[in-house]
C-alpha positions in Angstrom: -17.4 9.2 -14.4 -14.8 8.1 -11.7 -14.9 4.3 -10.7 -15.3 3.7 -7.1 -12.6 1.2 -7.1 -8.8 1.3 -7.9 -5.9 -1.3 -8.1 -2.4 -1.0 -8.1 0.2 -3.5 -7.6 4.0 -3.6 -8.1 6.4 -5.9 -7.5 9.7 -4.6 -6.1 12.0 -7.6 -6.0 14.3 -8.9 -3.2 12.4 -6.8 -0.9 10.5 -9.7 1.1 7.9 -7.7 2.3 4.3 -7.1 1.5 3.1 -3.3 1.9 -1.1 -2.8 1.4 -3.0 0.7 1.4 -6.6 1.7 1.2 -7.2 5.2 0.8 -10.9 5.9 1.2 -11.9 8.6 -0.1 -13.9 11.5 1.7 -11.9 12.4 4.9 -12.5 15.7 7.1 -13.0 17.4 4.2 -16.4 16.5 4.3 -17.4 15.8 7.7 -20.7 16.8 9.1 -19.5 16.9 12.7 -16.1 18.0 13.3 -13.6 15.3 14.3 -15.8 12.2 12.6 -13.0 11.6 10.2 -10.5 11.1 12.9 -12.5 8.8 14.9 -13.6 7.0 12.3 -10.3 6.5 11.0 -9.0 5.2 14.5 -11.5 3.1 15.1 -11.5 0.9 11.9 -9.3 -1.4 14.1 -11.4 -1.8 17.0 -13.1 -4.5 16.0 -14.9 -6.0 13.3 -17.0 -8.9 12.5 -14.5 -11.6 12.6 -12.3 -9.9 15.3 -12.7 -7.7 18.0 -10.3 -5.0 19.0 -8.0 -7.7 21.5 -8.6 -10.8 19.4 -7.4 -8.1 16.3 -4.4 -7.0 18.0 -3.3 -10.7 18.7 -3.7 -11.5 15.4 -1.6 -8.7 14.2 0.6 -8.9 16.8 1.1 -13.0 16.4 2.3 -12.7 12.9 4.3 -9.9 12.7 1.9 -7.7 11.0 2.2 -4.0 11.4 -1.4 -2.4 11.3 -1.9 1.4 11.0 -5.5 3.2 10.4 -6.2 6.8 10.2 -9.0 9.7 9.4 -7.6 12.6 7.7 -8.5 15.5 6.0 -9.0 14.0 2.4 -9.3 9.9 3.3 -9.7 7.1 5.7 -6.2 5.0 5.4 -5.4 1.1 6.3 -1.7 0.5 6.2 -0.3 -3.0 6.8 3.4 -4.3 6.5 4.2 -7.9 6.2 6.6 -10.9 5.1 5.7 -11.1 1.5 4.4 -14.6 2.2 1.2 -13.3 4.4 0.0 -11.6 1.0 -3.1 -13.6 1.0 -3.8 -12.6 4.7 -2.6 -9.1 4.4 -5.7 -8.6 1.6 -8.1 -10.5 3.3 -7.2 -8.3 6.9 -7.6 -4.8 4.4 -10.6 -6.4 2.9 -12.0 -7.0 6.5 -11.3 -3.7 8.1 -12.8 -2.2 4.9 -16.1 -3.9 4.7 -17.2 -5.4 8.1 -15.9 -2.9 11.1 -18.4 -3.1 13.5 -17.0 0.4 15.7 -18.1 -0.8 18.9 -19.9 1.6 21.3 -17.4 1.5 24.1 -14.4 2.0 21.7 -15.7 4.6 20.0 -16.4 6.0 23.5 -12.5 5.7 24.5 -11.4 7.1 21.4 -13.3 10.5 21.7 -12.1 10.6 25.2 -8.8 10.2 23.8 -9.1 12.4 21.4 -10.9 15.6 23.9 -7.5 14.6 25.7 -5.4 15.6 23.0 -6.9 18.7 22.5 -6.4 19.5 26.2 -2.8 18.7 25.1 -2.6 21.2 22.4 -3.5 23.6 24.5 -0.9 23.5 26.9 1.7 23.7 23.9 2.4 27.4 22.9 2.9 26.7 19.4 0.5 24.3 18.5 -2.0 26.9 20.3 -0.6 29.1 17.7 -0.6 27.0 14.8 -4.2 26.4 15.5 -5.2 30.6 15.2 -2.9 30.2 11.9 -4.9 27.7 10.6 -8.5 29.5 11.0 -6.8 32.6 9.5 -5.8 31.2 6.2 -8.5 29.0 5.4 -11.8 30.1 7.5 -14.7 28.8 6.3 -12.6 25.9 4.6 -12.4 22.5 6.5 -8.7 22.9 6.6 -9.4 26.0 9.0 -9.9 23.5 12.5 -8.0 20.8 13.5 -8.8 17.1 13.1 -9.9 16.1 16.1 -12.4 18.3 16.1 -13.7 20.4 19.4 -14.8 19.1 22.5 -18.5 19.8 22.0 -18.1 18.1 18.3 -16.4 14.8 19.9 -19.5 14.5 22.3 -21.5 14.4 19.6 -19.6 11.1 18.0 -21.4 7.8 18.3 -20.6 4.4 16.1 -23.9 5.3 13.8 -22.0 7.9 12.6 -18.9 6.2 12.1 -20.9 3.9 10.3 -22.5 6.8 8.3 -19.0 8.2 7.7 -17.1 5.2 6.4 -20.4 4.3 4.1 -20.1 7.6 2.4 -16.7 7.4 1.9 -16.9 3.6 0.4 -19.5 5.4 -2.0 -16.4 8.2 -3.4 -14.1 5.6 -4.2 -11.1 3.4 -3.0 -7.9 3.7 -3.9 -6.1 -0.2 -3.3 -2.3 -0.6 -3.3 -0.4 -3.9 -3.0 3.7 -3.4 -3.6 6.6 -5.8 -2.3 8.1 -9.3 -3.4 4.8 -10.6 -5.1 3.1 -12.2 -8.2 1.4 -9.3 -9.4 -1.0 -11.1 -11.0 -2.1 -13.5 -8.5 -2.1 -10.2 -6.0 -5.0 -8.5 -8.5 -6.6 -11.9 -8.7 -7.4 -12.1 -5.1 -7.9 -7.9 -5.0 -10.3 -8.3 -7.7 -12.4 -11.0 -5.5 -12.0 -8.9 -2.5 -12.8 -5.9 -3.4 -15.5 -6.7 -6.0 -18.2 -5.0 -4.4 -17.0 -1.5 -5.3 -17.1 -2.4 -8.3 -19.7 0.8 -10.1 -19.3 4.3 -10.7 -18.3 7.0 -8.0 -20.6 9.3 -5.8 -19.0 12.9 -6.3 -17.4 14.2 -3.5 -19.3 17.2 -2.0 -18.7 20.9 -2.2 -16.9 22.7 0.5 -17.0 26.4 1.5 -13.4 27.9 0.0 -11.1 29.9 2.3 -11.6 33.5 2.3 -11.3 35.7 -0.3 -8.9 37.7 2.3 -5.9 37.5 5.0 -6.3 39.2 8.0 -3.0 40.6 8.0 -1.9 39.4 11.7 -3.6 37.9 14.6 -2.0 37.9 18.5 -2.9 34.6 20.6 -2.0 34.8 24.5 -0.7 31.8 25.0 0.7 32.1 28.5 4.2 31.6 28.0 6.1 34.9 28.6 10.0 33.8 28.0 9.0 32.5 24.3 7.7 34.0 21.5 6.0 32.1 18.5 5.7 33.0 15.0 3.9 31.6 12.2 3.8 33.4 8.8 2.4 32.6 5.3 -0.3 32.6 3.1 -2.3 29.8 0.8 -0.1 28.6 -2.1 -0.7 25.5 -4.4 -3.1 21.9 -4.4 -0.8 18.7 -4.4 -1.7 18.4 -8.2 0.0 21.7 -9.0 3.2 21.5 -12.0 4.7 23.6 -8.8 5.0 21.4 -6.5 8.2 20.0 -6.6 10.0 23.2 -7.4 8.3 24.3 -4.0 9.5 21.3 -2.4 12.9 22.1 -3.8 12.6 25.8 -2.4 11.4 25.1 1.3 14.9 22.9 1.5 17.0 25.9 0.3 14.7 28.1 2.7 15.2 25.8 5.9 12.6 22.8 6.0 13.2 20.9 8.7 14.0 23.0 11.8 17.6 22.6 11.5 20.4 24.5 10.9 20.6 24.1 7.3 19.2 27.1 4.6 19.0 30.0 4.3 16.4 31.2 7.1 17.6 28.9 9.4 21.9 30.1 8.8 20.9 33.5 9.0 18.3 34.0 12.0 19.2 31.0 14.2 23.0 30.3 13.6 24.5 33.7 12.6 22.4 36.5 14.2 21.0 34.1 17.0 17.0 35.6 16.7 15.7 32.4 16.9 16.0 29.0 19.1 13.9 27.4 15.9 12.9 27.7 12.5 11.0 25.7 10.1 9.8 26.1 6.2 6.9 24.4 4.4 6.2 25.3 1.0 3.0 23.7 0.4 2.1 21.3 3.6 -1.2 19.9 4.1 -1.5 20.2 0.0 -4.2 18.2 -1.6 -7.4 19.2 -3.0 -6.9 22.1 -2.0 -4.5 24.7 -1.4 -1.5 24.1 1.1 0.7 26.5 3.0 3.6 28.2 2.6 4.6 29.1 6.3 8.2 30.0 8.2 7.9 29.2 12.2 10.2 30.9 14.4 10.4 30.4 18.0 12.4 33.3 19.5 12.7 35.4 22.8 9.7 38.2 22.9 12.6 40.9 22.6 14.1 39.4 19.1 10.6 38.5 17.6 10.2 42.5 15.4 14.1 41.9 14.2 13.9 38.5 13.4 10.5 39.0 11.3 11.8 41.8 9.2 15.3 39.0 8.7 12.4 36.5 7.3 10.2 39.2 5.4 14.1 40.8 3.8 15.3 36.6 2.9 11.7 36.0 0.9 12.4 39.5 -0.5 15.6 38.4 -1.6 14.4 34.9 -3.1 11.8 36.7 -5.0 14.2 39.5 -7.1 17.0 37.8 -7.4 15.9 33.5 -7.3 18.0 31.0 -5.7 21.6 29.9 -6.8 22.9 27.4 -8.9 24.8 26.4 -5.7 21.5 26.0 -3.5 19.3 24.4 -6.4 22.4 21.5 -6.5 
């Protein structure tokens, strides 16, 4: 049976600083309305008991704190940074955002309107328009299949009860706590131990998800309104973070061209030598965790080039896969 809660501290020395995470567990992944993890995430520092959202931002802001929180697929996340002599503050402000946010009505009313915005967004970008299709054709029914922020119809549907609900269920799948920086580790647990006592129990299982489908569509078209550009996303499923894999894919999207640059080998051949491409980018396994990332290649190229410089990406995988990569490449 997994615990609910989990501690880890290091000290690093000479590095005055004080870095704390909570990762709650839960996350998109199990959302009942689409876009609830990434509300819920935002608005953990809107306000809570102690503080609202200003008198939080001028206590952050008066000490030199930095204060990140997020919804994602798999979590909610709190990230603070500090001088290593705010420790004691730095837990109690992770403590306080864990336990007591209050996600006040007309916040969580901004932050969906924020959020409908960013769609709107998206879809005036060509490739994330794209990215979007690729997404629901790898991993439709699967969670992973839409994007965070849900749809517009799923963000009207967001109100702080079910932030509440959200952030409740996720306390009850576990919390992962993390202290590191220029500490005592012990006296760091100590005051983690008080802090965070209440999880103390055995975890609720996380719930079942539909899998991706058993199939690929072989290729799906998107107009996207943009005649002088062409964009092109190919790939398939590949591994879950926890995979012995992984880092021998992370190794291989570098030789193949991660980073849209004009290093490796997709990016030397297409974009710098034959000049198919303004762009292209590699992942071997992105959004891994659970479940199964991606391996994808984006190109962006003119409509004309965008047959040529598929068959130049389909004949470089072709290569890596008969003959491997080079001694050269892996060093």
């Amino acid at each position: 049976m997994t615990e609910r809660l989990a501690i880890r501290t290091r000290r690093v020395p000479d590095v005055p600083i004080v870095a704390a995470r909570a990762w709650i567990r839960g996350g998109a992944r199990v959302e009942t309305v689409p876009g609830t993890s990434f509300i819920t995430g935002r608005a953990l520092e809107e306000g809570t008991g102690r503080h609202d959202w200003q008198s939080l931002a001028d206590f952050v802001e008066s000490r030199g704190i930095n204060l990140i929180t997020a919804g994602s697929y798999e979590s909610l996340g709190i990230a603070i940074d500090a001088m290593a002599g705010l420790w004691t503050e730095v837990i109690d402000l992770l403590a306080e955002l864990v336990f007591d946010a209050t996600f006040p009505a007309d916040r969580i009313d901004w932050l969906t309107r924020q959020a409908a915005a960013e769609l709107e967004a998206m879809d005036d970008q060509p490739e994330a328009k794209t990215v979007r299709v690729f997404l629901d054709q790898l991993y439709h029914p699967h969670p992973y299949a839409r994007v965070l922020q849900g749809d517009l119809d799923s963000l009207a549907r967001i109100d702080r009860d079910l932030c509440r609900h959200h952030l409740d269920s996720a306390l009850d799948h576990g919390v992962l706590v993390v202290v590191v920086g220029d500490i005592d580790e012990e006296l760091v647990r100590q005051r983690l131990d008080g802090a965070f006592d209440r999880l103390r129990g055995p975890a609720t299982p996380l719930p079942s998800v539909p899998p991706p489908g058993a199939s690929l569509e072989p290729r799906r078209f998107v107009e996207v309104g943009n005649g002088d550009q062409a964009h092109l996303f190919l790939g398939q499923r590949t591994i879950p973070r926890t995979h012995p894999d992984r880092f021998a894919l992370a190794a291989l999207a570098v030789i193949l061209g991660a980073g849209a640059g004009v290093a490796g080998r997709l990016p030397t051949r297409i974009r710098e030598r034959e000049g198919l491409a303004y762009t292209v980018d590699v992942s071997t396994a992105a959004g891994a965790g659970h479940d199964p990332g991606r391996f994808s290649v984006y190109l962006g190229t003119a409509p004309k080039n965008l047959d040529h410089a598929e068959r130049a990406v389909r004949d470089e995988l072709d290569r890596v896969l008969q003959h491997g990569v080079t001694d050269a490449e892996l060093d």
